[in-house]
C-alpha positions in Angstrom: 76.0 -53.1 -24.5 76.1 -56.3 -22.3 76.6 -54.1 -19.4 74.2 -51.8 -20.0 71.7 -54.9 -20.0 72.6 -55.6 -16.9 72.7 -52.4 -15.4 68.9 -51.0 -16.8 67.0 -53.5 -14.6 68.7 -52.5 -11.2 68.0 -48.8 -12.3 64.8 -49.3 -13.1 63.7 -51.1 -10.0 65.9 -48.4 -7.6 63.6 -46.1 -9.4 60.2 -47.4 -8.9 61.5 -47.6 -5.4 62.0 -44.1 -4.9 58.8 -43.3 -6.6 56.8 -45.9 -4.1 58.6 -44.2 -1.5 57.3 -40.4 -2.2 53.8 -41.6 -2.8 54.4 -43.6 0.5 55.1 -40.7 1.8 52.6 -38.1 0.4 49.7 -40.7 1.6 51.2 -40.5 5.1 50.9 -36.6 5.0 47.5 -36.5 3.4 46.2 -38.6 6.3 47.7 -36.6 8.9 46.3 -33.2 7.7 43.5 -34.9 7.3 43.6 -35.6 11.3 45.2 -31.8 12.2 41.8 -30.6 10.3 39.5 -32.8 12.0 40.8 -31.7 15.3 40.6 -28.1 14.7 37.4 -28.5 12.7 35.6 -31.3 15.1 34.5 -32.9 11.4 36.2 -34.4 8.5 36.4 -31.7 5.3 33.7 -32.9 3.2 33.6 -34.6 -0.5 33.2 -30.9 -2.6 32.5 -27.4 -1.1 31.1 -24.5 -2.2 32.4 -21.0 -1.9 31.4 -17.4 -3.4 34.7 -16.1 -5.0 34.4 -12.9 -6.2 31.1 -13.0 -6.9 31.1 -16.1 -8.7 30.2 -19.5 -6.9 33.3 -22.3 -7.3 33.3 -25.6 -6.0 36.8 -26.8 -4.7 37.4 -31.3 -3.5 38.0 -31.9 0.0 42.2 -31.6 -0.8 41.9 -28.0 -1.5 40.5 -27.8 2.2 43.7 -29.2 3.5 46.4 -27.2 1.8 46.3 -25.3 4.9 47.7 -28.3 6.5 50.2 -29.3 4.2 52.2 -25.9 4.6 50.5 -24.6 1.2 49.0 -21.8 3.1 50.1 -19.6 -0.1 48.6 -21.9 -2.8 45.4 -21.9 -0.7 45.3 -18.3 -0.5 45.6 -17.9 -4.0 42.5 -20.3 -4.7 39.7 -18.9 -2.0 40.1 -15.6 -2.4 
C-alpha cells in the first residue's frame, strides 16, 4: 500500500505529460495545415461553410476544410460528398 502511494503521483504526472505532449502536438499540425491551405488557397478557410450535399444544404467548421491536409483525405471524402 505504501508503495503504491508513492508510485500513483509519478504515474499520474508521466501521464498528463504524455497527454500535454499529443495535444502539443496536434496544435502544431492544425497550424500547419492551416498554412499548406492558405498557400494553395491564397486565403485562410473560413469560420463555417456551406455546401449542397445531395441535395440538401450542410454547413461544415473551418476543421472539416483542412482534413485534406491532415492526411484524412478519406474522412473528408466521406463528409462532402
Amino acid at each position: 500500500g505504501v508503495l503504491m502511494a508513492l508510485l500513483l503521483p509519478a504515474v499520474n504526472a508521466a501521464r498528463l505529460s504524455a497527454l500535454r505532449a499529443t495535444c502539443q502536438a496536434r496544435l502544431q499540425d492544425l497550424g500547419k495545415a492551416t498554412i499548406v491551405y492558405e498557400q494553395g488557397k491564397k486565403k485562410f478557410p473560413s469560420s463555417f461553410s456551406s455546401q449542397a450535399v445531395a441535395g440538401t444544404n450542410y454547413t461544415f467548421p473551418w476543421t472539416v476544410r483542412l482534413l485534406p491536409n491532415l492526411e484524412q483525405q478519406p474522412l473528408y471524402d466521406t463528409m462532402i460528398y
